[in-house]
N, C-alpha and C positions, 0 to 999 in steps of 0.2 A: 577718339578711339571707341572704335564699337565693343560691345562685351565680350561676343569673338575675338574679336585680335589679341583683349587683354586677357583670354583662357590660354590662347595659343603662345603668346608672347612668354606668360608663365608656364607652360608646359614645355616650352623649348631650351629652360635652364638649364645651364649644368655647373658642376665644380661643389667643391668641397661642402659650400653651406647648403645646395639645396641638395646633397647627399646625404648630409647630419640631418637637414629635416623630415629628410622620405624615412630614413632609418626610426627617427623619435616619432613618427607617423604611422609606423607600424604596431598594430595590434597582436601581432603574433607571439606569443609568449614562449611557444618550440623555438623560435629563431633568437630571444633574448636568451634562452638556457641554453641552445645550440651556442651560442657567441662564449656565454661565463663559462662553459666548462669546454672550450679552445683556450681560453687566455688562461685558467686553473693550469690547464695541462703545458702551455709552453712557458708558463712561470714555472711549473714545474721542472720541466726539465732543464731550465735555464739555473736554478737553485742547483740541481743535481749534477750538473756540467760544470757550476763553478766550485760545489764542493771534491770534487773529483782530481780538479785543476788543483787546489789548495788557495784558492782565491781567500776562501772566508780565513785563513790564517793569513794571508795577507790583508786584508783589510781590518782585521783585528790587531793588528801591529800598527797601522796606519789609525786606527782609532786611539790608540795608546800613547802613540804618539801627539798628536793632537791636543789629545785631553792631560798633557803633563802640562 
């Protein structure tokens, strides 16, 4: 294999790991605080949707239960 085919052969990957690698490859530090404070905010509201539900009083009954 020439050194071409082996650039091209690698640049024609795709799927999940060579996604995780372009993403860990990136220098950009706006798009790592662009990312943390998406996932801040749909944890966010994910906490605020199940406190609203009464989840955390169910799962606090379910902890109680457990730990007798």
């Amino acid at each position: 294999m020439t050194a071409r085919e082996i650039i091209q052969a690698k640049s024609t990957r795709t799927g999940f790991g060579h996604a995780l690698r372009r993403f860990a490859s990136n220098c950009s530090g706006a798009t790592a605080i662009e990312y943390g404070l998406l996932l801040a905010l749909i944890g966010g509201a994910i906490i605020a949707g199940m406190s609203l539900l009464g989840m955390a009083d169910l799962f606090g009954r379910i902890s109680t239960a457990l730990s007798s």
